[in-house]
C-alpha positions as CSV (number, residue, x, y, z in Angstrom):
1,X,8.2,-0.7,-2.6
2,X,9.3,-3.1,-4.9
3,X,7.4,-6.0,-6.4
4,X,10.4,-8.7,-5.7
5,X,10.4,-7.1,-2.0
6,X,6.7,-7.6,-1.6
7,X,7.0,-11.9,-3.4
8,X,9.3,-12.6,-0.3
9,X,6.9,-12.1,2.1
10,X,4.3,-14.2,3.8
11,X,0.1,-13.8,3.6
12,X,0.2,-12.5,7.1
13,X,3.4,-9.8,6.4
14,X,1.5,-8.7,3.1
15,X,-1.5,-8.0,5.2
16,X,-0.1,-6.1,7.6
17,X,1.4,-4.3,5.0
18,X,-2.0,-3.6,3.4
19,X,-3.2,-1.9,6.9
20,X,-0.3,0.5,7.3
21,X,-0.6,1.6,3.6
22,X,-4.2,2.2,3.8
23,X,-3.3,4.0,7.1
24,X,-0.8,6.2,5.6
25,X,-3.5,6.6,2.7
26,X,-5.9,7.7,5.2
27,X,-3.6,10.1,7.2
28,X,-2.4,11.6,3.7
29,X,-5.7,12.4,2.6
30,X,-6.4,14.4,5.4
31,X,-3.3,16.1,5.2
32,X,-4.7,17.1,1.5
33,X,-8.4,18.4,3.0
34,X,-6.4,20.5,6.0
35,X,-3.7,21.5,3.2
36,X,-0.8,20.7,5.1
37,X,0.8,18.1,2.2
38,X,3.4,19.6,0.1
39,X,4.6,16.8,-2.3
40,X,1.1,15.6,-3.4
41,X,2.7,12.4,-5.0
42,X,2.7,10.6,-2.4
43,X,-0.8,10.1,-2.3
44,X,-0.3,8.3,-6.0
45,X,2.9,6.4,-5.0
46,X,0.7,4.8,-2.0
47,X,-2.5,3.9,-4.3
48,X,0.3,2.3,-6.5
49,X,1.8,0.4,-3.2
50,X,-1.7,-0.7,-2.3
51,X,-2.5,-2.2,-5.6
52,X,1.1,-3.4,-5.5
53,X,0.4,-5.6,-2.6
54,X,-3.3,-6.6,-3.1
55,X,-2.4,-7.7,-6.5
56,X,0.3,-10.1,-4.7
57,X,-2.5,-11.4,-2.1
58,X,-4.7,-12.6,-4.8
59,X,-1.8,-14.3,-6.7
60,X,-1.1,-16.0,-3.4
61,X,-4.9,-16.9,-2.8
62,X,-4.7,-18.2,-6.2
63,X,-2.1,-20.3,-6.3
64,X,-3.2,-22.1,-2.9
């Protein structure tokens, strides 16, 4: 997900954002510890996502 993406959207979208990428964090590292995930990237591209969007939530909280 893009940065620009992630600017146009409200506190509330960005945090329900959060909670279905630390979902989807969760659900791929126990795809890891069963061994059922093929393409292990995706476990870094979410991390990346996560940051992505906390990073935007303090910039917000900062600003206000």
């Amino acid at each position: 997900m893009k940065a620009n993406e992630l600017r146009a959207k409200d506190t509330a979208d960005l945090n329900k954002e959060l909670l279905e990428l630390r979902k989807a964090q969760f659900s791929l590292r126990m795809q890891v510890s069963t061994q059922q995930l093929q393409n292990t990237s995706q476990i870094g591209k979410v991390r990346k996502d996560i940051a992505r969007v906390k990073t935007l939530l303090r910039e917000k909280a900062a600003a206000k």
